[in-house]
Structure formats: structure tokens, C-alpha cells
C-alpha positions in Angstrom: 15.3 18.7 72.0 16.1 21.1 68.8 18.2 19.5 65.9 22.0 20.5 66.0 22.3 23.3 63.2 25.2 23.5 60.7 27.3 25.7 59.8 28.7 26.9 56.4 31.0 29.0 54.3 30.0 28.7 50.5 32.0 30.4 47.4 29.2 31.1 44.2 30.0 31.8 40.6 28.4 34.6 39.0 27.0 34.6 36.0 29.7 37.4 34.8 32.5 34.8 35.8 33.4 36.3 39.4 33.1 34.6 43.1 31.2 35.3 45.7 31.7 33.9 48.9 29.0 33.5 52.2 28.3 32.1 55.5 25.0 30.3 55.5 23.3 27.2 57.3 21.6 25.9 54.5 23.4 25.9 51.3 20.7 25.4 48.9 18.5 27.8 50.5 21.0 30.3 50.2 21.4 29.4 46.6 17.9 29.7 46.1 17.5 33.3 47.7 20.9 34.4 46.3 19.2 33.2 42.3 15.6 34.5 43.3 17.3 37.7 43.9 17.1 37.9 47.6 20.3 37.5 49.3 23.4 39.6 48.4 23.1 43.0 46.9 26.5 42.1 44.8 24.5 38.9 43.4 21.3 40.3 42.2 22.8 41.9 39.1 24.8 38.9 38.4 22.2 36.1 38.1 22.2 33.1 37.9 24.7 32.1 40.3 25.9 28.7 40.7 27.4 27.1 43.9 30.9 25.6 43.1 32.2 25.2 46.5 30.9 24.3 50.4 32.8 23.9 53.4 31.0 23.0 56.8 32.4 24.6 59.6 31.9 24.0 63.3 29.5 27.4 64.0 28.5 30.5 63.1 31.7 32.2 64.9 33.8 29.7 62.8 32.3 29.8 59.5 32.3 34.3 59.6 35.9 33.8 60.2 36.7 31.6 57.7 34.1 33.3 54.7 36.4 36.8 56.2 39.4 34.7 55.6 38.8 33.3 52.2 37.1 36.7 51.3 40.9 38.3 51.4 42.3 35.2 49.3 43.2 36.5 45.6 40.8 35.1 42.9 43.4 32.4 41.7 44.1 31.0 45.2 39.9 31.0 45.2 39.6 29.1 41.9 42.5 26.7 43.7 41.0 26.0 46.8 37.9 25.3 44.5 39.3 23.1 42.5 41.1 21.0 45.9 38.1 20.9 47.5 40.1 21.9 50.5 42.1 25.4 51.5 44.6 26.9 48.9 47.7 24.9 51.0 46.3 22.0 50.2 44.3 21.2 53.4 41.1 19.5 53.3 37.8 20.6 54.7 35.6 18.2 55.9 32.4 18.6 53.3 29.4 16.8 55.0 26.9 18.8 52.2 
């Protein structure tokens, strides 16, 4: 029997001060590939990046609908749902990582 895979939607801060938000299902992988310089086009140029904000989700469907949803959020409901820890309404997340 396979181990259960997680799921989650991640928001990075650039080294230029802006966000950058991803599904993955490991978090410091991602971080690893997105600072090596082998992830997201939009990331390359703006290395380092640092990882200021994980959510897990329940899958994959979930967690490309929620990175799509916080994607559309303006930058200062981003930096607040950073700062909460949860979603800009004040929400929590459950945050397993």
C-alpha cells in the first residue's frame, strides 16, 4: 500500500518584494527547485525566494482551485491572509506543514 500524498497551495516572496503563489505536494522541494532556478519562469529572475505561507488542502483538484483563488486576491488581502495564517476573512486553514 502507497503513502497518502498531500496536497498544497504555497505563497513565496521574491527577492524584488512581490508574491508568488503555487500548488505543490512537497513544499520544500518546491522551494528548493523554485531557488535552484527550476520551477516558475516568473521566479527565476527573482531569486532567492522565501516561503512565507503554506496551506494544505485535501487534493490536487482542491489545492489548483484554491492557488486560482488566492492568485486573483489583490497583493494586500495576500500579505493579510499571510499574516492570519488563514484566508483574508479571517478563516483558518488547517497547516499540517
Amino acid at each position: 500500500m502507497g503513502l497518502i500524498q498531500r496536497h498544497f497551495v504555497y505563497i513565496l516572496r521574491c527577492s524584488d518584494g512581490t508574491l508568488y503563489t503555487g500548488y505543490t505536494t512537497d513544499p520544500t522541494r518546491r522551494l528548493d527547485e523554485h531557488n535552484r532556478g527550476r520551477a516558475a519562469k516568473y521566479t527565476r529572475a527573482r531569486r532567492p525566494v522565501e516561503l512565507v505561507y503554506v496551506e494544505e488542502v485535501a487534493d490536487k483538484s482542491s489545492g489548483l482551485k484554491r492557488e486560482y483563488a488566492i492568485k486573483q486576491l489583490p497583493r494586500q488581502k495576500k500579505i493579510k491572509l499571510i499574516e492570519r495564517g488563514g484566508d483574508y476573512d479571517g478563516k483558518t486553514h488547517t497547516r499540517k506543514y
